[in-house]
Structures are given as structure tokens and as C-alpha cells.
N, C-alpha and C positions, 0 to 999 in steps of 0.2 A: 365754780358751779357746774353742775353736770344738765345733761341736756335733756335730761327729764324732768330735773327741778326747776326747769325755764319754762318749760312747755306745762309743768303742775301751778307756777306762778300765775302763766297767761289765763290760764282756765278758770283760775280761782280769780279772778278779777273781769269774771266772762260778762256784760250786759246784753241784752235782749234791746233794749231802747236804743244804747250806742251803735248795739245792730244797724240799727231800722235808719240811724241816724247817717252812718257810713253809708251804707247801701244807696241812699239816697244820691248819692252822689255819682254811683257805678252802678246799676242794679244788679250787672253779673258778679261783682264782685265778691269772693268768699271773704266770709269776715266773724270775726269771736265777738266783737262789740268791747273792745279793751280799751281804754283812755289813753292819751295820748302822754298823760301825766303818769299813770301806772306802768307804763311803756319807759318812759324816760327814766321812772327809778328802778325799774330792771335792769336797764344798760349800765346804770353807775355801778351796780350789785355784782355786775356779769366783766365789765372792765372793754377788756380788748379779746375777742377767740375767735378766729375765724373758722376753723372747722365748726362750732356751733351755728356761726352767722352760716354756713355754707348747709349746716344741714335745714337748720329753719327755712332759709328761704324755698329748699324742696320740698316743703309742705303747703306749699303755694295757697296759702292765709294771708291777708294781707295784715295781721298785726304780728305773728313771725315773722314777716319780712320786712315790717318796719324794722322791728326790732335788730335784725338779721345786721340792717343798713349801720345803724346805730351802733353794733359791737365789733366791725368788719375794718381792718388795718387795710389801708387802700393798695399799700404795698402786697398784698394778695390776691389783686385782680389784675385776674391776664386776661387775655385779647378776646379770649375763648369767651368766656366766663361773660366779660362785660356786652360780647354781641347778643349771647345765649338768654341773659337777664334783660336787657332792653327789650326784646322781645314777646317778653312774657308781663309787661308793666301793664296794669290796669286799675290804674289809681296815683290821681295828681302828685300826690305826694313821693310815692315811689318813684317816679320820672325826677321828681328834684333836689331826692336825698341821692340816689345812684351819679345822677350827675353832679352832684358835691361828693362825693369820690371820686369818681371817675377826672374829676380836675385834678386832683393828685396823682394822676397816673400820667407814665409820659406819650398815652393814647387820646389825653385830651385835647389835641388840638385838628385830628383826622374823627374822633368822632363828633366834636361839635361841625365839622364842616360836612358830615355825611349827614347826620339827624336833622340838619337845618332846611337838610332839603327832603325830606320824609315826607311822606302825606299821610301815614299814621299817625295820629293822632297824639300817644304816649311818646313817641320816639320823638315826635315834631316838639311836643314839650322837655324834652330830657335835653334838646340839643340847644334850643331856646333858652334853658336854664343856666348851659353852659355860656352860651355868652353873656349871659345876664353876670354869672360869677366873674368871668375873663373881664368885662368891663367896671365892674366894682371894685377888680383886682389892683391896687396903683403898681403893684409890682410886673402885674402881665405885659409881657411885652408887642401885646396886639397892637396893629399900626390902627391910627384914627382912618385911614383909609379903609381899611378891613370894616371896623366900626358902622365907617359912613355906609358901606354895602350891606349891611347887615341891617341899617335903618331904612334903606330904602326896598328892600325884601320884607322886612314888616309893615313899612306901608303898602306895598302893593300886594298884600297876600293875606294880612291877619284876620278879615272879615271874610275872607274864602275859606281859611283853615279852621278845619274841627274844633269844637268847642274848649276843650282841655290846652291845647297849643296853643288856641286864641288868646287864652288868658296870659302865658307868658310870654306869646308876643306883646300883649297890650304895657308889660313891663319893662322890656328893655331897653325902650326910650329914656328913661327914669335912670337907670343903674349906667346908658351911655351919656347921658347928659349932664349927669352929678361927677362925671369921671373928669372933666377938665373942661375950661371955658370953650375954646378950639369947638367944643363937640357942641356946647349948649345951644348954638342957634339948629344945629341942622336937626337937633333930638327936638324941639320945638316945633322945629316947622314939621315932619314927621307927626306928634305928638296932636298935631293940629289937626293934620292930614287924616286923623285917624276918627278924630272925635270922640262919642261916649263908642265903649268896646262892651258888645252882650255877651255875655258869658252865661250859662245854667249852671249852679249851684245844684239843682236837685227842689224836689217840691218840699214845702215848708220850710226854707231854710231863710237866715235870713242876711249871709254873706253879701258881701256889698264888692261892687267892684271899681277898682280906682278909675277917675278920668286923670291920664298920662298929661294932659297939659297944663290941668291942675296942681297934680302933683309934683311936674316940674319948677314951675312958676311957685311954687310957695319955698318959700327960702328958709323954710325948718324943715326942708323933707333930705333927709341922710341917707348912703345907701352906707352898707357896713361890708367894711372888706371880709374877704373869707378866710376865716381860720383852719389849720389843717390839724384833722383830725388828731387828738392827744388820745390813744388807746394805751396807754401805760399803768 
């Protein structure tokens, strides 16, 4: 698919409501109003390209750049590239699709330790995600100690930090504590420590946000390892 017939795709599936609905969320945010379903079956259509994922995301739209995230081999993100795009995140989701690359890069273990201490807001969630991934991971080789540092930085920080960051700190209790018993009392007491976590959705929405020590404590809650991207 050429990069015209992506960008003829996104338009032709443009809503005005899905607009108003994203924005809600970012109000700076540019946005075509595109589903996140219409999005997803572009990327099966489109495969694996990263010169288009490279050129979409310089159209700085936030459903080209989902999309961008979606058709992007992680093996083509360099150091440059991944400092340059963090930077320009304005919108939850791009923070947590970039850092599900970015874990496949062998840059993800300097930039979760650098974003975790951000106090932007996008980047403080992009790094937050990463350890959310690293602890879901059974394969990663993060030490529970790291872990444990990493929970007691989300208790003492997550209700200081900006809204967007707050929300995946209020999660990593969850993805450290489902990771092995060793870790479940300390993600608990954390979890505890933390209480209900606010987070803004945006007006009229009617997103719900988890309580961490509820959803530790129920013995049906799964966190799912991460898969690495299949662009083939």
C-alpha cells in the first residue's frame, strides 16, 4: 500500500463525533476522529513499513500516529528517533503503544530508567508502561528488588504526578504483583498505600478507573505477557 492510499483510507473513515470524543481527552490534541477498529484494520491491510509508519507519524495526527505505531518494525527505532518521538507524545495511548516498541529495542532498559523519573507527564507514562511491560514479562530479567523500587516510587509520587502518568502508575502494582508471589505482599501494601487513584478521562466520558488493591486481591485478575510485534 502506498502512502497516499493510507492517508485516502484514514480520511475516508474521518468522524466529527469521534473528534470531539478523542479531544476530550487532550484538548490540544490534533485528531481526524478515526476508530480505533478502522485503525486496526488498516494496519492488517498495510502489514509491516516503516518508511510509511516514519512518514505518518510526521504528520503529527494523532490517528497517523497511531497507526504509524501499529505498522513500525521496532527493529527500526534508533536512539535518535525514540528520544525525538517521546517528546512529541500527547495522547495516553501513544505513550503506551511507543513504549511497547520501544521494549523491543535494546534501549529499553536506559529509557525506562530515564522516563520514570520525568515529570512530563507523556514521557512519566511512556516509562511507567515500561515497567508495567518489564513486570508482566516472566521472561525479563528485572531483579524483584528493582521491582520493589519501582513500587515504593509509585507510592510516594503517583498522586503528585500529572494526570496521564498517574493512571499507569496506579497500574503497576497490578502487573508487579501478578508477577510472582515474592512480590504480592509488597504490590499490596503499596496498592493499599495508594487507595482510590483520580484520574480525568475528559468530560462526559464514562471511563472507570481501577482500584490497584481490588484488583490485586481478586484472584481472576491476569496480567498478559507481551508479545513482540509479528510485522511479517
Amino acid at each position: 500500500m502506498e502512502l497516499a492510499e493510507a492517508i485516502a483510507d484514514l480520511q475516508a473513515h474521518r468522524s466529527d463525533q469521534i473528534a470531539t470524543i478523542y479531544s476530550r481527552r487532550n484538548p490540544g490534541v490534533a485528531t481526524w476522529g478515526v476508530r480505533f477498529g478502522d485503525l486496526d484494520t488498516l494496519a492488517k491491510r498495510i502489514k509491516a513499513d516503516s518508511e510509511m509508519a516514519f512518514a505518518l507519524w510526521d504528520m503529527k495526527v494523532l490517528e497517523p500516529r497511531i497507526l504509524a505505531l501499529k505498522i513500525l518494525d521496532p527493529v527500526d527505532l534508533d536512539e535518535r528517533r525514540i528520544d525525538t518521538w517521546v517528546e512529541e507524545i500527547d495522547f495516553p495511548i501513544l505513550a503506551d503503544m511507543l513504549a511497547g516498541l520501544v521494549y523491543w529495542t535494546p534501549f529499553a532498559d536506559s529509557r525506562r530508567a530515564a522516563w520514570t523519573e520525568s515529570r512530563r507527564e507523556f514521557i512519566r507514562r511512556a516509562g511507567f508502561s515500561l515497567v508495567y511491560v518489564a513486570a508482566s514479562d516472566p521472561a525479563n530479567p528485572i531483579s524483584d528488588d528493582e521491582l520493589r523500587a519501582y513500587l515504593g516510587q509509585v507510592e510516594r509520587e503517583t498522586h503528585a504526578s500529572a494526570n496521564w502518568g498517574r493512571e499507569m502508575m496506579n497500574m503497576v502494582p497490578v502487573a508487579i504483583g501478578k508477577r510472582d508471589d515474592a512480590l504480592f505482599p509488597d504490590a499490596v501494601a503499596t496498592a493499599r498505600a495508594l487507595g482510590q487513584v483520580e484520574v480525568f478521562h475528559g468530560d462526559k466520558t464514562n471511563c472507570k478507573v481501577i482500584n490497584a488493591l481490588q484488583t490485586l486481591e481478586n484472584p481472576r485478575t491476569t496480567v498478559r505477557s507481551p508479545k513482540r510485534p509479528r510485522r511479517a
